[in-house]
C-alpha distance (Angstrom), angle and dihedral (degrees) to the residues before:
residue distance angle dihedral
X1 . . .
X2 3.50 . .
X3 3.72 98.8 .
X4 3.27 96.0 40.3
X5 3.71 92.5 54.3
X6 4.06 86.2 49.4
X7 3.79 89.8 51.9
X8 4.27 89.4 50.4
X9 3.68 89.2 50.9
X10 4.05 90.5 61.6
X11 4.13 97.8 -162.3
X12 3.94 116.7 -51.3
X13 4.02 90.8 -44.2
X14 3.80 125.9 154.8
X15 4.11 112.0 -114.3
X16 3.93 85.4 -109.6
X17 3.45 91.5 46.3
X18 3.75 99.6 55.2
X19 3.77 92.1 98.5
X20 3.81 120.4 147.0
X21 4.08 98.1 -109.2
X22 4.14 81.9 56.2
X23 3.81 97.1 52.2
X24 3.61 87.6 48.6
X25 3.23 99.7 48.2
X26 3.74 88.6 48.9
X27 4.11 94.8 46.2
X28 4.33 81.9 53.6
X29 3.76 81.1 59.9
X30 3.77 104.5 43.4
X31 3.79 86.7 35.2
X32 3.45 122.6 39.5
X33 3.81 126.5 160.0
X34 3.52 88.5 9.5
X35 3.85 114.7 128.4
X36 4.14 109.7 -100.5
X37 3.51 99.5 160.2
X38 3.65 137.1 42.6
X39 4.16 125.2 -168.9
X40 3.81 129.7 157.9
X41 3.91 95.2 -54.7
X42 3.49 103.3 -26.3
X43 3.94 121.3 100.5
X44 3.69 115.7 -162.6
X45 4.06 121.4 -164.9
X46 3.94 130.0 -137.4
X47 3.48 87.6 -109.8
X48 3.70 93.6 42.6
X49 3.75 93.8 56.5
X50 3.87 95.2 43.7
X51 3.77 83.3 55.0
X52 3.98 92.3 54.9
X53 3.69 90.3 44.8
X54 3.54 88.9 50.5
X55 3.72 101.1 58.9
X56 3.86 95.6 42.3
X57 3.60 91.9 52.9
X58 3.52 89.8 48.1
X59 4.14 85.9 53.4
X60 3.39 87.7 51.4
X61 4.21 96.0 53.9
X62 4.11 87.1 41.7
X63 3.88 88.3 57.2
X64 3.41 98.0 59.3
X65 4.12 96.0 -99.1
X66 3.77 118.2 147.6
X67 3.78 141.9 -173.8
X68 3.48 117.0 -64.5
X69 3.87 90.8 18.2
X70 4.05 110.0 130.2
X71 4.03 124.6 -122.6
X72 3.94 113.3 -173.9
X73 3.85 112.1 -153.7
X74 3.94 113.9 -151.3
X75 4.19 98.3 -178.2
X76 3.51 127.6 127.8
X77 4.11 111.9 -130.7
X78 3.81 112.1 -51.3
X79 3.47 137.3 129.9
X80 4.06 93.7 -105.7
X81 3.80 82.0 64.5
X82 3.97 91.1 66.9
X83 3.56 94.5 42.2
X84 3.76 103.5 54.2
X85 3.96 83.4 34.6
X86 4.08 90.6 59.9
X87 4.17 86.7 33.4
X88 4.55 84.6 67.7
X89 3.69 95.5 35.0
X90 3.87 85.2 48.6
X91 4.15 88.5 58.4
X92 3.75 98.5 25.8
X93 3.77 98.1 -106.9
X94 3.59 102.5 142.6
X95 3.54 117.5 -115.4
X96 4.15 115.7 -136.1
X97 3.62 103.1 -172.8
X98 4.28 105.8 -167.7
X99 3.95 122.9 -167.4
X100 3.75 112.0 -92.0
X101 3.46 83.8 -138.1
X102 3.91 101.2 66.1
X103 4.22 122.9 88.1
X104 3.73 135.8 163.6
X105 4.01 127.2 22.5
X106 3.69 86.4 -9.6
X107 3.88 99.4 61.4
X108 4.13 91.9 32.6
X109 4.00 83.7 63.4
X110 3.90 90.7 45.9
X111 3.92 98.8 53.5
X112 3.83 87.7 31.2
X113 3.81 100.9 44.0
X114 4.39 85.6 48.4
X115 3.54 88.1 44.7
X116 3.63 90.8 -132.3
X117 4.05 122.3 -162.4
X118 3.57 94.6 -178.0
X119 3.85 133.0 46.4
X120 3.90 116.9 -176.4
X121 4.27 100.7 -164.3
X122 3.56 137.9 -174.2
X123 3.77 104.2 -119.6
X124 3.37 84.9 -123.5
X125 3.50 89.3 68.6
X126 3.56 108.6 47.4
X127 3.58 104.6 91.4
X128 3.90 83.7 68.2
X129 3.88 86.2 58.3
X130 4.16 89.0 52.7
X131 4.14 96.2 55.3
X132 3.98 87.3 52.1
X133 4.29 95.6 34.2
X134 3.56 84.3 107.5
X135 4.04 101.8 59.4
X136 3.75 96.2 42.8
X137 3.72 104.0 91.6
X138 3.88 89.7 163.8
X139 3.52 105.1 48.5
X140 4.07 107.7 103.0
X141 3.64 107.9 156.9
X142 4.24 128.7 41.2
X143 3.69 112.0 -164.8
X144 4.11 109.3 -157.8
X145 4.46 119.4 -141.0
X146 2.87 109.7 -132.1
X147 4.03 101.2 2.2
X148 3.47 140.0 -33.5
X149 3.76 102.6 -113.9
X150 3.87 124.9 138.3
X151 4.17 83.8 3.0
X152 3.45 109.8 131.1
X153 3.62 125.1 159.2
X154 3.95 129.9 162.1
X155 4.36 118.8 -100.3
X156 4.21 103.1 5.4
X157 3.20 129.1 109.9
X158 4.18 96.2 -125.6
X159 4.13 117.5 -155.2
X160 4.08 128.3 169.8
X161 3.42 111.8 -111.1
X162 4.24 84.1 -130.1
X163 4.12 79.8 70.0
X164 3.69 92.7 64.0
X165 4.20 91.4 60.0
X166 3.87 90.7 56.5
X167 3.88 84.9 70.9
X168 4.05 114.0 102.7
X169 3.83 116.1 -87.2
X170 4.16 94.1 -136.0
X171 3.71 113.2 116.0
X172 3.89 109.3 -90.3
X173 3.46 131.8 -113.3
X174 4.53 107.3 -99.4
X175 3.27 141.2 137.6
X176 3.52 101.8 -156.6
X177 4.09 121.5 156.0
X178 3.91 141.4 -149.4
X179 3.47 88.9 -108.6
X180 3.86 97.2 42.2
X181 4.28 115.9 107.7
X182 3.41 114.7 -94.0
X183 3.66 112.0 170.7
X184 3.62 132.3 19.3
X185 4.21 106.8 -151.8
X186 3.63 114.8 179.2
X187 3.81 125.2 -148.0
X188 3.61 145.2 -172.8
X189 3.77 110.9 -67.1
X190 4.06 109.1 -147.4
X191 3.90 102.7 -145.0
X192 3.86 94.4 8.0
X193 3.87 148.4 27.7
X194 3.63 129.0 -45.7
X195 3.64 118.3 -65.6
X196 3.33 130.1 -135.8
X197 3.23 117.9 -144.8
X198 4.14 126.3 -151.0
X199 4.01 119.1 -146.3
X200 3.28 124.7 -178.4
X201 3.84 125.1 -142.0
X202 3.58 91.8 -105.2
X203 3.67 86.1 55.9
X204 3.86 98.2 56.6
X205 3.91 93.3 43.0
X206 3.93 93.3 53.7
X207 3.52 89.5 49.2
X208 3.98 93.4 52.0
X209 4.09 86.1 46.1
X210 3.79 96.9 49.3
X211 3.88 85.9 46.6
X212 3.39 83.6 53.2
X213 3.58 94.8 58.4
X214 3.79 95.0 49.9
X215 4.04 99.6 49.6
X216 3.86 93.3 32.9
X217 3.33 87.5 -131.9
X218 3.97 128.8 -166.9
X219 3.61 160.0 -142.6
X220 4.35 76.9 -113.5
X221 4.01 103.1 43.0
X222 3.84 118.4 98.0
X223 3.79 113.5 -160.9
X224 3.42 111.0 -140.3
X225 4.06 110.0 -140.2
X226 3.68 129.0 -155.3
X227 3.65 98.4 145.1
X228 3.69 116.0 109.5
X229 3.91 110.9 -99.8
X230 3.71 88.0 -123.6
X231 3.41 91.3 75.6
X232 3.91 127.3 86.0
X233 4.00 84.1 -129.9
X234 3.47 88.4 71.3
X235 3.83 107.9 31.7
X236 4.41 89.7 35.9
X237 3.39 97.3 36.4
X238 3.80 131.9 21.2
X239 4.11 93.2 21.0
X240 4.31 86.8 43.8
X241 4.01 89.7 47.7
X242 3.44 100.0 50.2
X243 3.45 96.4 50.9
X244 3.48 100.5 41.7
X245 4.24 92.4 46.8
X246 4.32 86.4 40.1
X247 3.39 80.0 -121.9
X248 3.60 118.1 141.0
X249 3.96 130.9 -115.5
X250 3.69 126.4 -139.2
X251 3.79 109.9 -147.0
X252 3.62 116.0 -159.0
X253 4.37 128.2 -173.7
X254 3.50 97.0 -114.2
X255 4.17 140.6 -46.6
X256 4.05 114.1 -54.2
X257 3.76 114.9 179.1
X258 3.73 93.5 -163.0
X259 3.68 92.9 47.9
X260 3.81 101.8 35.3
X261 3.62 96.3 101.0
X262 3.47 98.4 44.7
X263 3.71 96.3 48.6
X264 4.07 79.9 52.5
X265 3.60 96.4 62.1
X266 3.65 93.2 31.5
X267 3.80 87.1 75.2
X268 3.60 99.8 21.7
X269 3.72 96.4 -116.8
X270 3.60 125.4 -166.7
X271 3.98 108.2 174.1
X272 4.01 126.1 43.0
X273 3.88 134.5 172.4
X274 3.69 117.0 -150.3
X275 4.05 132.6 159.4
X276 3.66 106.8 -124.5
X277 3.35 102.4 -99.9
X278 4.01 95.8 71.2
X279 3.66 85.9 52.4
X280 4.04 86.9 62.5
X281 3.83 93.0 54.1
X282 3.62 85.0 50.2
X283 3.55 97.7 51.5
X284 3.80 99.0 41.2
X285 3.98 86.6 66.2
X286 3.46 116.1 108.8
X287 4.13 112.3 -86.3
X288 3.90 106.2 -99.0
X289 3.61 111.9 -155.9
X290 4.10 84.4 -125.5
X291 3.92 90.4 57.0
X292 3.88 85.6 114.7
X293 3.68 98.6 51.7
X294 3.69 110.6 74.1
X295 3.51 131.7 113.9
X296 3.79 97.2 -118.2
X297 3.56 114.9 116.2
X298 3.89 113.5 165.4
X299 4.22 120.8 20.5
X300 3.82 118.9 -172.7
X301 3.20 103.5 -147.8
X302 4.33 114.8 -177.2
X303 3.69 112.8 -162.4
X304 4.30 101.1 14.4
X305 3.80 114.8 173.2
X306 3.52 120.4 -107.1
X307 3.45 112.0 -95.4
X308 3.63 94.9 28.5
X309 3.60 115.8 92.9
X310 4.07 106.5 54.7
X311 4.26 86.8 57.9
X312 4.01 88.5 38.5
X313 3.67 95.0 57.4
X314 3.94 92.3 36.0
X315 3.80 85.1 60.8
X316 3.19 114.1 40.4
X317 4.27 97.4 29.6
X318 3.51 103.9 -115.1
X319 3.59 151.3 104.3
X320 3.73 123.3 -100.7
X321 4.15 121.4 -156.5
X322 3.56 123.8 -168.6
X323 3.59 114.5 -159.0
X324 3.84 132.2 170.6
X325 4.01 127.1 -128.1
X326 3.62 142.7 136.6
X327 4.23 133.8 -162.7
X328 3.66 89.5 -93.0
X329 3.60 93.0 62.3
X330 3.91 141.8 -7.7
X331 2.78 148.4 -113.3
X332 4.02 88.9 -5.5
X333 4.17 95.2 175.1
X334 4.46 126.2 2.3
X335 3.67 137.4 174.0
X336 3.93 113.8 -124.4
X337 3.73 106.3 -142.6
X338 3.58 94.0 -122.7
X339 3.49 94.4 63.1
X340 3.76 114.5 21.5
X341 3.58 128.4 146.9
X342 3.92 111.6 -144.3
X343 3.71 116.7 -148.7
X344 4.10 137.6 99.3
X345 3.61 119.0 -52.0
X346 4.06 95.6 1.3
X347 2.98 112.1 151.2
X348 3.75 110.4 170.1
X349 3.60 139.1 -141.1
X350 4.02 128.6 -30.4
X351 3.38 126.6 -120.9
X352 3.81 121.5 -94.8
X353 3.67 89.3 -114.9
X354 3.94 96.4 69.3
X355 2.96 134.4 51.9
X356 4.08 118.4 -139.2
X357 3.61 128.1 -176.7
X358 3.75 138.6 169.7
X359 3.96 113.2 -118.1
X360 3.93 124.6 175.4
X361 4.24 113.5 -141.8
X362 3.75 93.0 -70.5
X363 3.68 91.3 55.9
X364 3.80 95.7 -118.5
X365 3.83 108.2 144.0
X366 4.18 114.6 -104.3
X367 3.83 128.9 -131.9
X368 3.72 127.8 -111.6
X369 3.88 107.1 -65.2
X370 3.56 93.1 11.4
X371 3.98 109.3 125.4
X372 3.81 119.2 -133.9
X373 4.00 137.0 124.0
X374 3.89 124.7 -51.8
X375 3.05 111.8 -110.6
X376 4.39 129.0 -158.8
X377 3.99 142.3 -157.4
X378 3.41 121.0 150.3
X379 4.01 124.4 -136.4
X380 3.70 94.2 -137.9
X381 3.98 138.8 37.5
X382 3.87 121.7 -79.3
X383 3.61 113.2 -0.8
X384 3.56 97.5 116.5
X385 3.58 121.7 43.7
X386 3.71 136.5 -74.1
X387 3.45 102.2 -124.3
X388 3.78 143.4 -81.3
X389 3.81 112.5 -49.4
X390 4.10 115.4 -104.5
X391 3.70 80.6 -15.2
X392 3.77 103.3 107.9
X393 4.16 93.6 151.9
X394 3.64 81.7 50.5
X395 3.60 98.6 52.7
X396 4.19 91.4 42.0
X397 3.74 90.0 50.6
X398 3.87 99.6 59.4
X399 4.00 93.7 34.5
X400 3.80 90.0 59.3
X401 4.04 123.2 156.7
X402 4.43 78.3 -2.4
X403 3.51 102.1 -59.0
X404 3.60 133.8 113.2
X405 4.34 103.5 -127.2
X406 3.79 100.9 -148.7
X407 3.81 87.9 -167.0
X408 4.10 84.5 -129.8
X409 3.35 128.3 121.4
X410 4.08 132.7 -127.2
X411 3.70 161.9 124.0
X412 3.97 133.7 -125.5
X413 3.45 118.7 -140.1
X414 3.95 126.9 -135.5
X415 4.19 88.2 -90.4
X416 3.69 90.7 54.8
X417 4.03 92.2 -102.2
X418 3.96 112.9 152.7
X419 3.40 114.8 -136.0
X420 3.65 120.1 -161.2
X421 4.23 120.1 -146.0
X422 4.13 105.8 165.7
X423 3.46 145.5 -54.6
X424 4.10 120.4 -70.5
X425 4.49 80.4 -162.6
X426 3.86 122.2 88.3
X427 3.69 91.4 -118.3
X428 4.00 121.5 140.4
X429 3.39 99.5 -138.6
X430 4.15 107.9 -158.2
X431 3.88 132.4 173.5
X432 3.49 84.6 -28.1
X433 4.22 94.8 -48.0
X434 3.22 117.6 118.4
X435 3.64 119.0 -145.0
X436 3.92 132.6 -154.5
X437 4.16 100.2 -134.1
X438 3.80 81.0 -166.7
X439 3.69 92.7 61.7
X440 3.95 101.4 37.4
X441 4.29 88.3 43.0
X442 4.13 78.2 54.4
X443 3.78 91.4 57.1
X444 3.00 103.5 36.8
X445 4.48 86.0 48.4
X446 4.04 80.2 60.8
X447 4.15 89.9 74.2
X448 3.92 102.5 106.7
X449 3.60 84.4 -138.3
X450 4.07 100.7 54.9
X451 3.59 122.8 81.1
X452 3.86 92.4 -172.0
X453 3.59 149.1 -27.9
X454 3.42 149.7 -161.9
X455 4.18 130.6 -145.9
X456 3.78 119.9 -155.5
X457 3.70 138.6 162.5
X458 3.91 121.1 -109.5
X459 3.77 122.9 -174.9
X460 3.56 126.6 -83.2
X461 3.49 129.1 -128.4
X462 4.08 85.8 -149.0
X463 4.19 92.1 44.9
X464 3.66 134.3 -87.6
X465 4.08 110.4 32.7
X466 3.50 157.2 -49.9
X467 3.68 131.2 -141.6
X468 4.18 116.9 -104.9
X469 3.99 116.0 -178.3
X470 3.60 117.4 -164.2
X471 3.78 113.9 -160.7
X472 3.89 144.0 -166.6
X473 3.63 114.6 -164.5
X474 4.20 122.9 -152.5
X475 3.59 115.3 -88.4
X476 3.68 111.6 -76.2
X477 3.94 103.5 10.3
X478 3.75 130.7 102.0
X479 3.93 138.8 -144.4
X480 3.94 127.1 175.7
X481 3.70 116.2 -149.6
X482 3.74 93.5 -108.4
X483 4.11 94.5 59.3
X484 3.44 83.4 51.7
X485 3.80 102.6 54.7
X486 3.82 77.2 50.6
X487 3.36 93.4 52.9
X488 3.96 86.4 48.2
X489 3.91 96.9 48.8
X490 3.22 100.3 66.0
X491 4.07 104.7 46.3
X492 3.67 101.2 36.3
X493 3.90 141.3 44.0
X494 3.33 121.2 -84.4
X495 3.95 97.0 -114.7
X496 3.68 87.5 56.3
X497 4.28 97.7 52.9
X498 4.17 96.8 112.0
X499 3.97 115.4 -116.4
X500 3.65 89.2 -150.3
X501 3.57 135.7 53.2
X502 3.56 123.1 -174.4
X503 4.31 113.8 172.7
X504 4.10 109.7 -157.7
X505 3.88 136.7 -178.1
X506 3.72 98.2 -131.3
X507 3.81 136.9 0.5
X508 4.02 126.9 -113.5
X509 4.17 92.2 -116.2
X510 3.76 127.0 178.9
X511 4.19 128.9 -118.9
X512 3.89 84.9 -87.0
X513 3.63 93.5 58.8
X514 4.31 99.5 -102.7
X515 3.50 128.4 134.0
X516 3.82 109.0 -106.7
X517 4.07 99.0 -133.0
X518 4.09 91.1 -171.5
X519 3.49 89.5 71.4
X520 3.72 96.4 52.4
X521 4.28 106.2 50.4
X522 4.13 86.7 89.0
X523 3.58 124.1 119.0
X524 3.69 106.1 -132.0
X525 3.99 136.3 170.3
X526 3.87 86.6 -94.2
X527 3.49 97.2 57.3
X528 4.02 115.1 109.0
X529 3.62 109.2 -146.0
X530 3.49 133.4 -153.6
X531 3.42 100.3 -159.8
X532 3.84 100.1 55.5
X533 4.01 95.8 37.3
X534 3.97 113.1 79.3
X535 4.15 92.1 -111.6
X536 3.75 104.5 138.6
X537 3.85 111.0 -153.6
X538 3.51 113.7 -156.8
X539 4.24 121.1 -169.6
X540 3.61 108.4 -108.9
């Protein structure tokens, strides 16, 4: 505990002062040359990425950007996306990373909802930008990956992102604090829009040490990284840990089955995070008589199948956690490796800076084994977020009676070990997406032809869920499935486009008029699916 408690203590800052531009700044001391990231071929050093960060939040100060201002970032996984991401946290602009992935209504309410200024954009994504131009009112400034050539589009001021490195390398001028927002991460809302979600830089550092705690991870791990950097898995954990540890993080484009376990010994990785369903595509490869020798050592894996983990460790030779978070606040529950308890849905123990309870729907606190919702309240300030964005009803609603609701369901057993079950929220949960039904049933409601719809998770075959819609169409019109995946492609991201389609004359609804969504997650004769019909869906 020693180390760890050196790594908390971040140099000889003040509490308020322990912000994450400061503790890099003070690893690029302490560590130099030494190796901090890793990407295809190119090795970047601590003091090489503080360097970067510098100059871009320098370029961010010289155009006029302030504290507090917000800078969407629409990249997939690169190393640019780090750099301009430490370049806001550096100043205290706060950074509102978006899924590449999302177009349309859906990423008009993101930049609009985070009231976004500036939007740094793959080039490959900026013709999604021009078909909404018109409905961002707050959006100033585009900032182009690679470059800005042949990029033209109507009202923003456009710059290269090569402009940003001509900045000077010194340490800018902030004042940013501990308890200052540092990210903005949206997620699914359950009866409403997307959420976003605002974390303070206290919040992302006591995720990365608590992480810490569960992987034992050191000054000589690399985490390997394949989540996208959207995600708090990413940013929270695997980008947190490495820095805090001076490790070093290997940052890879996106998950590959077929080249995970090269890309592991590539960089020599130790440490990886990924939801459970990734570890079935892994598994369901053939056995290679090298299984055993990798350099792996500990995977976190949220949400594994039961069943799965004994025979994944067995093969492969090494240890398999799952622990239990969500945006709003991790990690909420983990195993320590000394004393885990293997088994479905385990979860472990939570840290001794929350406190987590089991309540039923009167908020009256359950017994051992008895299943109810997970409850959170932390022990000390800003390690779990500080609230939903503009959405103050939001906010109220899931801190009710002075507990965060996590809308998840589960029991403690008599040692203290949560133990998740399912979600109590109507959220689609999808290789490790989630997915607002509210805002995909809304899209899909926007087909001329579609009087209304309804979105619900069925089992997967590979863990978690896939998405069924069930739709009525007006009076007198017609739709096949395949104009309506059609439809779907081209308004929503690709990890939200349903699998199964399933067209009805009338809903199953309750005395107060709703549509009972229980009664529709069957796979029946009538349901069209995807998977079986030779539709080839391509990411866009």
């Amino acid at each position: 505990m020693e180390r760890l408690s050196g790594i908390m203590q971040s140099g000889n800052r003040k509490a308020s002062e322990r912000t994450i531009g400061k503790i890099l700044e003070d690893k690029a001391n302490k560590n130099g040359g030494k190796p901090f990231l890793y990407f295809k071929d190119e090795i970047v050093s601590y003091e090489q990425v503080n360097e970067r960060a510098n100059r871009i939040a320098n370029g961010f100060l010289n155009m006029g950007f302030k504290k507090e201002d917000k800078a969407a970032l629409l990249l997939d996984n690169c190393l640019e996306f780090l750099y301009v991401w430490f370049g806001l946290v550096k100043v205290g602009v706060i950074a509102v990373p978006i899924s590449p992935a999302h177009k349309g209504t859906i990423l008009q309410h993101m930049l609009n909802n985070s009231d976004a200024q500036i939007l740094v954009a793959d080039k490959n994504y900026v013709e999604n930008i021009r078909s909404i131009i018109d409905n961002l009112p707050c959006l100033t400034t585009l900032i182009v990956y690679p470059d800005k050539n042949e990029v033209q589009i109507q009202r923003l001021n456009l710059v290269s992102y090569p402009e940003l490195l001509k900045n000077p390398s010194t340490t800018p001028k902030a004042d940013a604090k501990n308890y200052d927002i540092a990210g903005m991460l949206f997620t699914s809302g359950t009866t409403g829009v997307s959420k976003g979600v605002m974390l303070s830089h206290e919040c992302y550092i006591w995720s990365g040490e608590e992480t810490i705690k569960e992987t034992c991870f050191t000054s000589d791990d690399v985490w390997f990284l394949n989540t996208p950097l959207f995600h708090q898995i990413a940013l929270g954990m695997g980008l947190m840990v490495a820095l805090l540890s001076d490790g070093a993080l290997a940052l890879v484009e996106r998950f590959s089955v077929r080249a995970f376990w090269d890309e592991v010994k590539k960089y020599n990785a130790t440490v990886w995070c990924g939801v459970g369903t990734l570890l079935e595509f892994i598994y369901n490869q053939p056995p290679r008589l090298d299984d055993a020798n990798n350099s792996l050592r500990h995977v976190i894996s949220p949400a594994i199948r039961q069943g799965l983990q004994k025979p994944f460790e067995e093969r492969f030779k090494l240890i398999v956690t799952n622990d239990y978070g969500m945006t709003e606040v991790n990690p909420v529950a983990y195993p320590l490796t000394m004393d885990r308890k293997p088994g479905f849905g385990v979860c472990g123990k939570s840290p001794e800076d929350l406190e987590v309870r089991i309540f039923n729907d009167n908020d009256k606190e359950l017994l051992p084994n008895e299943t109810g919702e997970v409850v959170v309240r932390p022990k000390r300030p800003y390690i779990m977020m500080q609230g939903y964005y503009k959405m103050p009803e939001e906010t109220v609603k899931v801190w009710r009676n002075l507990w965060f609701h996590t809308g998840d369901l589960a029991y403690k057993d008599e040692e203290g070990n949560l133990h998740f079950v399912e979600r109590k929220k109507d959220v689609i949960r999808r290789r490790g997406e989630n997915i607002s039904s509210r805002e995909l049933e809304s899209i899909v409601n926007s087909h001329p032809s579609i009087s209304e719809s309804a979105a619900v998770g069925v089992p997967s075959e590979v863990g978690e869920e896939d998405v069924k819609v069930v739709v009525r169409l007006k009076k007198g019109n017609a739709l096949s499935a395949e104009d309506l995946i059609d439809f779907c492609k081209e308004r929503m991201a690709f990890f939200m486009i349903p699998r199964y389609i399933e067209f009805v004359d009338s809903f199953p609804v309750t005395s107060t008029g709703r549509i009972q969504k229980t009664e529709l997650r069957a796979i029946t004769s009538s349901t069209w699916d995807r998977g079986k019909e030779d539709y080839k869906l391509k990411k866009k």
